[in-house]
C-alpha positions as CSV (number, residue, x, y, z in Angstrom):
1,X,1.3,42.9,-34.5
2,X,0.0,41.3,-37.5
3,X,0.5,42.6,-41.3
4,X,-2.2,41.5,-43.5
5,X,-1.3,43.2,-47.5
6,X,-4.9,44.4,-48.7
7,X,-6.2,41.9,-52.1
8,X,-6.2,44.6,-54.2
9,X,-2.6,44.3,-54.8
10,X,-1.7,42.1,-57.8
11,X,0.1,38.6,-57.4
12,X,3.4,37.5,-59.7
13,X,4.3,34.2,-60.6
14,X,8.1,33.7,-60.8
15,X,8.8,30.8,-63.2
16,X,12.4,29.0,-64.4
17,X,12.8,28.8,-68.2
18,X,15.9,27.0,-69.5
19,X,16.8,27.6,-73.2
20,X,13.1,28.4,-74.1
21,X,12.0,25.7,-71.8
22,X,9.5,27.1,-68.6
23,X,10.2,24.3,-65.8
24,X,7.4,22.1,-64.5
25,X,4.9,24.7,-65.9
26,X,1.2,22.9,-64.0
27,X,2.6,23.5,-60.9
28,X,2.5,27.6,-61.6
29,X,-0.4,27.1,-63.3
30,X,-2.4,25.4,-60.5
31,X,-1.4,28.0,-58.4
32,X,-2.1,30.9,-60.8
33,X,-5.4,29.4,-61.1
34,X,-6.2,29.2,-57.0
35,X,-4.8,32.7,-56.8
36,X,-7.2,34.1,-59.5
37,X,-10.1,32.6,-57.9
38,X,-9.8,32.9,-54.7
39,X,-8.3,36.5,-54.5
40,X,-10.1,38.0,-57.5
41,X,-12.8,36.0,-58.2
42,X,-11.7,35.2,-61.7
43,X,-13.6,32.5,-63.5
44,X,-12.8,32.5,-67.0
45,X,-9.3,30.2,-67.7
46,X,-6.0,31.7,-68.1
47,X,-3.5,29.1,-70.1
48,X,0.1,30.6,-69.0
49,X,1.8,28.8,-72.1
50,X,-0.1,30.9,-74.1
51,X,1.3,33.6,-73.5
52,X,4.7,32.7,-72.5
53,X,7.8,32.6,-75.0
54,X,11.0,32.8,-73.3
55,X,14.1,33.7,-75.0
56,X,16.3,30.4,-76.1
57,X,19.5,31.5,-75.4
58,X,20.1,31.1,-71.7
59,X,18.7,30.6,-67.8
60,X,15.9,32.8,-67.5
61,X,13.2,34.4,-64.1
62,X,10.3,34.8,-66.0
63,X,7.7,37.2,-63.9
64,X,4.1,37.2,-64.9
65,X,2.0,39.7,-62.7
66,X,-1.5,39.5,-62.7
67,X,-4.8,40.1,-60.9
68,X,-8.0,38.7,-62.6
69,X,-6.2,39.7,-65.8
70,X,-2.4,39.4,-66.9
71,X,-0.6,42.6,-66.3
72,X,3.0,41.9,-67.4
73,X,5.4,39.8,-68.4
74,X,8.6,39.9,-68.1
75,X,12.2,38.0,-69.0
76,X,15.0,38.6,-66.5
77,X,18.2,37.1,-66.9
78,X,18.9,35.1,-63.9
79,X,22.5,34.8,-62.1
80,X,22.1,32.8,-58.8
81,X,23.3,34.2,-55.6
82,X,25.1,32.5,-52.4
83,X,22.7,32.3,-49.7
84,X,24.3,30.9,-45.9
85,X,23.7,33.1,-43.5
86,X,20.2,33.8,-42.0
87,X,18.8,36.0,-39.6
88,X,16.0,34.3,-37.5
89,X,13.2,37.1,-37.5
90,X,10.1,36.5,-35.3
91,X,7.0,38.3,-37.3
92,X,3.3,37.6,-37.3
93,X,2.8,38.0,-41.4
94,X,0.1,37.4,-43.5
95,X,1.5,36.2,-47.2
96,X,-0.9,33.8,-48.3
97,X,-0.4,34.9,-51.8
98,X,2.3,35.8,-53.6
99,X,1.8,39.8,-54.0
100,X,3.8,41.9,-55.5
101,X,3.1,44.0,-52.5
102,X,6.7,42.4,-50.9
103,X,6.9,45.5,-48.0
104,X,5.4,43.4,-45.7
105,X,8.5,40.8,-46.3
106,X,11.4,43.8,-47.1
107,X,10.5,45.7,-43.9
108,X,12.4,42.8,-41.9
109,X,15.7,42.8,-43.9
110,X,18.4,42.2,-41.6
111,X,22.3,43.7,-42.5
112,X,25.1,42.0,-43.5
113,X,23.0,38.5,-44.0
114,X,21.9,36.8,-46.8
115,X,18.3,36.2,-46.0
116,X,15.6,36.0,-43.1
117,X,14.2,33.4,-41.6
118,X,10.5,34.1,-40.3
119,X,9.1,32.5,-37.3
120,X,5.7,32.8,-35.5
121,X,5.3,31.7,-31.7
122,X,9.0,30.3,-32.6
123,X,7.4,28.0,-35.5
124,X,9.6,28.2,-38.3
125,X,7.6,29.5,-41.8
126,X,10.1,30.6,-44.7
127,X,12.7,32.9,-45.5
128,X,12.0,35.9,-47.6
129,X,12.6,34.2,-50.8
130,X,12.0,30.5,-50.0
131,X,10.2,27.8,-48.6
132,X,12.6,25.4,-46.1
133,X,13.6,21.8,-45.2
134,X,15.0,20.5,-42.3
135,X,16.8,17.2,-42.3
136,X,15.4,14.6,-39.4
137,X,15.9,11.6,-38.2
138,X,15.9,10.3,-41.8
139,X,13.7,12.7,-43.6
140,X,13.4,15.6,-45.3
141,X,10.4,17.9,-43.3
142,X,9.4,21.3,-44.5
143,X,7.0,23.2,-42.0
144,X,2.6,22.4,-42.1
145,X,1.8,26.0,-42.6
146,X,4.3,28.5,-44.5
147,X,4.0,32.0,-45.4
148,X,3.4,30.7,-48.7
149,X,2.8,27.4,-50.2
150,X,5.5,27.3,-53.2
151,X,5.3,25.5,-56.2
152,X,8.7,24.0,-55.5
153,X,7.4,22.6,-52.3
154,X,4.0,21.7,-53.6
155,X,6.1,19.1,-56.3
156,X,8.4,17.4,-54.0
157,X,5.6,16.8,-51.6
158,X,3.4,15.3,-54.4
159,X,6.8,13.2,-54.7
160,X,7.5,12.4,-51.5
161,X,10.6,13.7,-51.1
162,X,9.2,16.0,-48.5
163,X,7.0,15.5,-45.5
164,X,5.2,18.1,-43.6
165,X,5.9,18.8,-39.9
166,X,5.3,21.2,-37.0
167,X,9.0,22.9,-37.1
168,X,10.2,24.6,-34.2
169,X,13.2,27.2,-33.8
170,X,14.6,24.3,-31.4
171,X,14.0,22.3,-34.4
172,X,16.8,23.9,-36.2
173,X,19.4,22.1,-33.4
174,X,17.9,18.7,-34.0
175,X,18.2,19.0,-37.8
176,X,21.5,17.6,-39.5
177,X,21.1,19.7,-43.0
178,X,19.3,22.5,-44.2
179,X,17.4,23.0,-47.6
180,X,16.0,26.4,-49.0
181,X,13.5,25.9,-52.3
182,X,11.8,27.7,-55.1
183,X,11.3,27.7,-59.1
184,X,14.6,29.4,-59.5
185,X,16.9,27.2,-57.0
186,X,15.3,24.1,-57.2
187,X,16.0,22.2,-53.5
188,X,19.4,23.7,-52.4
189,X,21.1,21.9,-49.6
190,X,23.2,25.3,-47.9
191,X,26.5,23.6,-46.0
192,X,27.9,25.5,-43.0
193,X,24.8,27.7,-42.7
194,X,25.1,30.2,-40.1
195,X,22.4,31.3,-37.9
196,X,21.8,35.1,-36.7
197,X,19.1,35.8,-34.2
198,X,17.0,39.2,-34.2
């Protein structure tokens, strides 16, 4: 059964901001531009350091949601959390864009884990929070279509760090370390990850 969120939800941009500083700040842009664009049909430019001043005390998630228009913005003091076990989830989902519409994502929590891992046809996507990696044969591989192309993934490819791949849930046997990214994290290698299957 496929979940497709309707476009008339807004989108939210999650961003890192370190002592006042927003972290590689064109990567959100380019994507707050597509997302405009595409999903609203904006055409008039939207400079997000505009209208962006962190506080300068501390590690910040800074939230801006918007549609053609931004809505909100938002300073939350961030405290990471330990993420190593997974549940492998098998869902057909449509998340193309990052809504704030997250229901179709929350609907497949799983108890007593730290995250999901979503598959389609047993290709591997993301979890609910975070694109992945898979260590190879010598490289770092992240899977050719996600539920959603992160900014954090978008950079290291441009860097060559990763390399895109056609990742199965077999692949997950093959692979000798395991990465989860996004703005907030960064690329976190998680040791001793433990796999849960749905």
């Amino acid at each position: 059964m496929s979940c497709v969120i309707k476009s008339i939800s807004p989108c939210f941009e999650t961003l890192k901001a370190v002592n006042g500083e927003i972290s590689h700040l064109l990567f959100h842009q380019a994507r707050f531009d597509k997302t405009r664009k595409e999903l609203y049909g904006a055409t008039h430019k939207i400079v997000l350091a505009e209208h962006l001043d962190p506080p300068k005390d501390a590690l910040y998630r800074v939230r801006v949601e918007y549609a053609k228009e931004i809505q909100k913005i938002e300073y939350i003091p961030y405290i990471p959390r330990t993420i190593q076990t997974f549940a492998l989830v098998e869902a057909d989902i449509d998340y193309r864009y990052k809504y704030c519409d997250r229901e179709v994502l929350n609907s497949h929590r799983v108890p007593h884990v730290d995250d999901v891992l979503f598959t389609c046809n047993k290709e591997l996507k993301d979890t609910s929070i975070a694109n992945i990696a898979l260590w190879i044969d010598g490289e770092w591989k992240t899977p050719f279509h996600p539920l959603l192309e992160g900014t954090t993934r978008a950079r290291l490819l441009a860097s060559g760090l990763l390399k895109c791949d056609v990742l199965e849930t077999k692949s997950l046997q093959k692979a000798e370390k395991f990465a989860i990214m996004n703005a907030l994290i960064g690329f976190k290698i998680i040791d001793n990850v433990l796999w849960i299957k749905e």
